[in-house]
TORTORKE-294987 format. One line per field, with one value per residue (C-alpha): residue number from 1; residue in one letter; x, y, z. Coordinates in steps of 0.05 Angstrom, whole numbers. Each point is the difference from the previous one (the first is absolute). Example, Ala and Ser with C-alpha at 12.3 -4.5 7.8 and 13.67 -1.06 7.14 Angstrom:
2
gugu [1, 2]
nudren [a, s]
X [246, 27]
Y [-90, 69]
Z [156, -13]
//
This chain:
110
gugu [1, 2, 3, 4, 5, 6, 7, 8, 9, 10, 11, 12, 13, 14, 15, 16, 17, 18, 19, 20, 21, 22, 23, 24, 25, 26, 27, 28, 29, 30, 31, 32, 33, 34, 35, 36, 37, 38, 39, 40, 41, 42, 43, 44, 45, 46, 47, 48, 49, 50, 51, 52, 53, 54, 55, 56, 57, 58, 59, 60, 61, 62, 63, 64, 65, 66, 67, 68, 69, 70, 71, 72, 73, 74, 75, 76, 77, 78, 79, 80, 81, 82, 83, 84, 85, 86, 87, 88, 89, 90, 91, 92, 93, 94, 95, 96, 97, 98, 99, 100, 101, 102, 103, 104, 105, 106, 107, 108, 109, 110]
nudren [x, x, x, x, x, x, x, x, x, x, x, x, x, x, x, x, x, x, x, x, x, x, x, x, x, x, x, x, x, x, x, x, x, x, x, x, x, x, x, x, x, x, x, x, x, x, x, x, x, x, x, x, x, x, x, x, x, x, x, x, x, x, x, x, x, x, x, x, x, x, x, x, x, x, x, x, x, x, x, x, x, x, x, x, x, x, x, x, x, x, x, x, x, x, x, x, x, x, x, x, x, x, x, x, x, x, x, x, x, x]
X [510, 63, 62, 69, 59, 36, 1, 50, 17, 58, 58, 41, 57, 49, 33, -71, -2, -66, -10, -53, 2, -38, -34, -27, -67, 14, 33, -8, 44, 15, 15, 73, 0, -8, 50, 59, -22, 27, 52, -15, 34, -61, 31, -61, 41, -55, -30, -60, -25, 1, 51, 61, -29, 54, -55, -27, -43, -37, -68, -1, -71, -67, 0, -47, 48, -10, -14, 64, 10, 12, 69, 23, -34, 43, 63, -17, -4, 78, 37, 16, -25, -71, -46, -79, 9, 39, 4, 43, 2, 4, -72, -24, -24, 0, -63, -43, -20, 66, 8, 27, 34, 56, 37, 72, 47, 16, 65, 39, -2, 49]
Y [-5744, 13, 35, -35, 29, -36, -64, -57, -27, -46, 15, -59, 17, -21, -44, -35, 26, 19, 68, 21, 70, 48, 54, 63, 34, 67, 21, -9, -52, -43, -71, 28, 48, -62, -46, 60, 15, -70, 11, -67, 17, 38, 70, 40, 44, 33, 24, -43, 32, -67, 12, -50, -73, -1, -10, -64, -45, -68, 0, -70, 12, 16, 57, 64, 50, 62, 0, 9, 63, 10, 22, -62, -45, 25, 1, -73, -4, 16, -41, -73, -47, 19, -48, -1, 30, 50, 62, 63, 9, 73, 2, -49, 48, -22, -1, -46, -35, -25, -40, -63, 18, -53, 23, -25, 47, -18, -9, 58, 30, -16]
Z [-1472, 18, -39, -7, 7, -45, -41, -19, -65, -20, -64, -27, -13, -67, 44, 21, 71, 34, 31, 49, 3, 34, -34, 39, -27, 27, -64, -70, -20, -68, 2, -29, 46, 59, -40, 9, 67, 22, -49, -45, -79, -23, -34, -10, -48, -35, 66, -8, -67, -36, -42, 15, 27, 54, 48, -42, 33, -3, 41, 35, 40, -10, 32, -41, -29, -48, -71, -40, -35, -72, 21, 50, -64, -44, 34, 19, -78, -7, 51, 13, 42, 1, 18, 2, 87, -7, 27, 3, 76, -6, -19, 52, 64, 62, 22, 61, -64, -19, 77, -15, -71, -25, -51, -35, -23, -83, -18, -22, -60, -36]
//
């Protein structure tokens, strides 16, 4: 079997456009992490500790992710806009798992 390099998943935007980006394996990376990277309106401003939602997610495949944590359940527990997919992309990895992710970015917090 052969190891990949890197892996491709796709972020809606807020204004409905479809992103295929390109995600490199060779370091650890967050799906937030990914999402400012190609500079699409995630702010991250926690650091990835799930503390803020600004990286707030919907999960639109099937692909397997992590358990949630006590922490990213409860600070889904606080904001708006949470649906029964989502996701703070801060605690998503990105992993050869994850190929083929599609995700939409929830609307801002208001």
């Amino acid at each position: 079997m052969t190891e990949i390099d890197s892996i491709v998943i796709t972020v809606v935007d807020r204004h409905n456009k479809a992103h295929s980006l390109d995600v490199p394996l060779d370091i650890p990376l967050s799906l937030m992490e990914v999402c400012k990277s190609y500079e699409l309106p995630v702010e991250g401003t926690c650091g990835g500790m799930a503390l803020c939602a600004s990286c707030h997610v919907y999960i639109n495949s099937d692909t397997k992710l992590s358990e949630q944590s006590e922490d990213e359940l409860a600070m889904l527990d606080q904001i708006f806009y949470v649906q029964h997919n989502s996701r703070l992309g801060c605690q998503i990895r990105m992993t050869a798992d994850v190929d083929g992710l599609e995700c939409t970015l929830a609307p801002e917090q208001v």
